[in-house]
C-alpha positions as CSV (number, residue, x, y, z in Angstrom):
1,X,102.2,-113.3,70.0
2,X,103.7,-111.7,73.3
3,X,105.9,-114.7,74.3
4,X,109.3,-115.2,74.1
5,X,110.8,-118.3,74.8
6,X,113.8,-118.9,77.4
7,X,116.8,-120.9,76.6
8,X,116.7,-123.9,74.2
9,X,112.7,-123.9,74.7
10,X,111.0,-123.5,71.4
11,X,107.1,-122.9,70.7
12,X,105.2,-125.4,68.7
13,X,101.6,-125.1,67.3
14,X,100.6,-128.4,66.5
15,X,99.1,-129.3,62.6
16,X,95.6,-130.8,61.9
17,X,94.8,-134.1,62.4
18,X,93.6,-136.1,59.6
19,X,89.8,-135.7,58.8
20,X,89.2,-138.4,57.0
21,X,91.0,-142.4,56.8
22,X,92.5,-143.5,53.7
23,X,89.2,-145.7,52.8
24,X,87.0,-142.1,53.5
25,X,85.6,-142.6,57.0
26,X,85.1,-139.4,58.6
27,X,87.0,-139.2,62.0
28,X,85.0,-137.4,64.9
29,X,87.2,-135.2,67.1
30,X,86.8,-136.9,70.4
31,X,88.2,-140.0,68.5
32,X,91.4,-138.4,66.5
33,X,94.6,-138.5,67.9
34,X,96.7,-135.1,68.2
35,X,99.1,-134.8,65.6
36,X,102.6,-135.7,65.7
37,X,103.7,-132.8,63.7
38,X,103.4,-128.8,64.1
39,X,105.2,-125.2,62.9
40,X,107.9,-123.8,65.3
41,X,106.0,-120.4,66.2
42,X,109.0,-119.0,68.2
43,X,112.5,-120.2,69.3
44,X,114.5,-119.3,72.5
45,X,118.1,-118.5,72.2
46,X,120.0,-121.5,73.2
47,X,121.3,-122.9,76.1
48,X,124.4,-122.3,77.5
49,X,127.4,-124.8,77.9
50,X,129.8,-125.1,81.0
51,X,132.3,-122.3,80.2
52,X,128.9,-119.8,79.4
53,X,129.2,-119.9,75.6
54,X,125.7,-120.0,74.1
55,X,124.8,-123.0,72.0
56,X,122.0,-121.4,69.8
57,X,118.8,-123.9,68.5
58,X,119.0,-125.6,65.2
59,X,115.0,-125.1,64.4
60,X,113.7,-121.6,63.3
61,X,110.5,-120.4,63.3
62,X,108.6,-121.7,60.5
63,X,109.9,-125.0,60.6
64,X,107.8,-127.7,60.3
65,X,108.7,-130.7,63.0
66,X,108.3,-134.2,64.5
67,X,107.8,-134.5,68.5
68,X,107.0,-137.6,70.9
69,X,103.1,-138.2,71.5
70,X,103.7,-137.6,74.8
71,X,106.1,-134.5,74.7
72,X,105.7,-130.5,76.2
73,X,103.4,-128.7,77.9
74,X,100.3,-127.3,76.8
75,X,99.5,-123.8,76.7
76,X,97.0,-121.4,75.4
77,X,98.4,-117.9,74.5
78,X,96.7,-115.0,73.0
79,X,93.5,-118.2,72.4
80,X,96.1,-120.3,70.7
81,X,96.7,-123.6,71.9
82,X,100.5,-124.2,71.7
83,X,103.1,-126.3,72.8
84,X,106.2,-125.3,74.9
85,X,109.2,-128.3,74.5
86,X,113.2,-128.3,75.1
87,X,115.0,-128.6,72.0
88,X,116.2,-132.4,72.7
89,X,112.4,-133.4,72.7
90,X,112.4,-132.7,68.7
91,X,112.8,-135.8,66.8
92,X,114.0,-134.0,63.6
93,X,113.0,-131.3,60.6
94,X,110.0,-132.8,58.4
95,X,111.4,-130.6,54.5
């Protein structure tokens, strides 16, 4: 991937949805709801505070994390479809 984050943005590709319900339904596309989760892809490198010292990111790429429903922007690079969020919009480090 040609993309580097700026700042304390990081790049998430979100993880599959569920196929199937606990009792074995099969869940069409149209009807599944995008995934909570996904794997940091790439990480900016930090923001800076008032007197200009940088305050790197806490995730790394590889990390696996937990976002809002509603948080980011979608992108598509390189036919990927990824996610672009700030830092603060991570809930936390799923592992």
């Amino acid at each position: 991937m040609k993309f580097r984050p700026l700042h304390d943005r990081v790049v998430i590709k979100r993880l599959e949805g569920e196929e199937k319900t606990k009792g074995g339904i099969i869940i069409p596309d149209n009807a599944k709801e995008k995934p909570q989760e996904g794997k940091v892809v790439a990480v900016g490198p930090g923001s800076r505070d008032e007197s200009g010292k940088l305050i790197p990111v806490d995730v790394k790429a590889g990390d696996t994390v937990l976002f809002g429903k509603w948080s980011g922007t979608e992108v598509k690079i390189d036919g990927q479809e990824l996610l672009i969020m700030k830092e603060s919009d991570l809930m936390g480090v799923v592992g």
